[in-house]
Structure formats: C-alpha cells, structure tokens
C-alpha positions in Angstrom: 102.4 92.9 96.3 100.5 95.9 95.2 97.1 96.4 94.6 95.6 98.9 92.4 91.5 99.7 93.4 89.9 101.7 90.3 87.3 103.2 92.5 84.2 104.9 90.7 80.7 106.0 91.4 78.5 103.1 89.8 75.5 103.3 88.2 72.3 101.0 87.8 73.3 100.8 84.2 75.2 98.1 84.2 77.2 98.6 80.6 78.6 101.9 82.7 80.1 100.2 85.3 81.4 97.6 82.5 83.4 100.5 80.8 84.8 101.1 84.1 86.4 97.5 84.5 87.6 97.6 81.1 89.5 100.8 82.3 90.8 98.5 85.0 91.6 96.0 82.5 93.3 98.4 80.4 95.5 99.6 83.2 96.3 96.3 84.3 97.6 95.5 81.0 99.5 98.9 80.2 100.7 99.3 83.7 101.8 95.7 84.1 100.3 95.3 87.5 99.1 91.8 88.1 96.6 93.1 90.7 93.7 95.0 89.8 91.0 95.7 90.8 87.5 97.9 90.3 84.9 99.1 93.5 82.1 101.4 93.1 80.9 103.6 95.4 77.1 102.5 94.3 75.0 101.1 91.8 77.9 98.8 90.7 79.9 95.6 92.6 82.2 94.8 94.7 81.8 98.0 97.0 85.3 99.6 98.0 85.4 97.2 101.1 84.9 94.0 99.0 87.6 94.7 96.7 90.5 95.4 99.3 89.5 92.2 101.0 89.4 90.4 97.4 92.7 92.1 96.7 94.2 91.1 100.1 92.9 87.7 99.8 95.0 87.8 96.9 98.0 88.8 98.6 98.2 92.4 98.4 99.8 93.6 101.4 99.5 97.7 100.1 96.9 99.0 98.0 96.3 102.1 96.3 92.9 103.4 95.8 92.7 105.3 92.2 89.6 107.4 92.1 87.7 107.6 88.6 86.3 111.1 89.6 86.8 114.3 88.1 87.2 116.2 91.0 87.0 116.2 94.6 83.5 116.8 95.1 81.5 115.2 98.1 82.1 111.5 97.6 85.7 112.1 97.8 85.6 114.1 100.4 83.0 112.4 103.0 82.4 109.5 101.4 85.8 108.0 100.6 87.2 109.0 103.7 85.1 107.3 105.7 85.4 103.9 103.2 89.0 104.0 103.9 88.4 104.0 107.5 86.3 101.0 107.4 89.1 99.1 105.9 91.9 100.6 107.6 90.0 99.5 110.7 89.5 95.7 109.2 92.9 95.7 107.9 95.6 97.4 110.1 98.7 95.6 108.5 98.0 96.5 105.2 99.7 99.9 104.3 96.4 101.8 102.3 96.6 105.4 100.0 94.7 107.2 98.3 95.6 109.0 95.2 94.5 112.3 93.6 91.3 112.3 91.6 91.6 113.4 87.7 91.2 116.9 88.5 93.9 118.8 87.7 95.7 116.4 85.3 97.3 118.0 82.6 96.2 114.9 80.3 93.0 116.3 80.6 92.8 119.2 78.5 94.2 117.2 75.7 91.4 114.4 76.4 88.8 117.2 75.4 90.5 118.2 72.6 90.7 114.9 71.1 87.0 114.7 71.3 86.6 118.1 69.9 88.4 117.2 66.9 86.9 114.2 66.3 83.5 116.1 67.1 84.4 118.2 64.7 85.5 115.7 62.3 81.9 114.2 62.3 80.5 117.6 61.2 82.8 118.2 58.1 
C-alpha cells in the first residue's frame, strides 16, 4: 500500500494546521487513497518522522511525501532532506519519494485568479 504524507510548515495557531489536514482529508477523499496522512515541519503534530511510522504501522510499504510549500525555499532544501534521511535510515525497506513543491504548477496562476475575481466581486 501507498502512503500519501501532506507535509507542511506548522504553525502555533492551531486552526492553520487544521486547514492543512482538511486538505489531507480532501485529497484522501478526491484521490481515493485510503492512506493519508499530514506532518508538519513545526508548530503542528505528528512531525514528518511520526507520520511515516504511523503510516507504516498502517501498512504502507511506499510513501510519497507531498510538500504544501510554494517553492523550494530552505526547508525544502535543508530541512526535508535531512527528514527524509532520518527515516530512510529507520526504515530501509520502505521505498520513500519526494514530490515537487507547488511551485511551478500551472493550477496555480488560475488559483490567483479565482481569488482576484472573487476579490473583485466583494468590491462591486
């Protein structure tokens, strides 16, 4: 089985870090992946290293880490990295990726003009 890992930033406002599991949820649900999970990178739980062991307790034997990040700034870049490490370390006979951050996306640019309009909408 595969495991999904929504991982985000966190923040010590906890309602935040609820909108991110609802994304999770969402994907879950639209995707129709029965494993799902979310992992912050702070301010938020489970940590990246508590979710693939929840996941793999759960019988995931690959999982895909989906960052919720814009772009490929330092976290992604040091920080992930050396998350994935961690786990690959723990966990060397479960087959591990990473994906691309949002960046880049071409869904993106249609994201922002949906809340232009409706931006603009609220004006009129």
């Amino acid at each position: 089985m595969t495991a999904l890992i929504v991982f985000a930033h966190g923040s010590s406002v906890e309602s935040a870090n609820e909108a991110v599991r609802q994304v999770s949820a969402e994907l879950a649900r639209q995707g129709g992946y029965p494993l799902v999970k979310t992992a912050f990178l702070e301010g938020g739980r489970p940590d990246l290293p508590e979710a693939v062991n929840m996941a793999i307790a759960a019988g995931a034997a690959r999982v895909i880490v989906l960052p919720y990040f814009l772009t490929l700034g330092l976290h992604l870049r040091r920080d992930l990295p050396r998350l994935m490490d961690q786990v690959r370390e723990i966990h060397p006979d479960v087959s591990m990726e990473v994906a691309e951050p949002l960046d880049g996306h071409k869904a993106l640019a249609g994201i922002l003009l949906d809340r232009a309009r409706a931006a603009l909408r609220e004006k009129e």
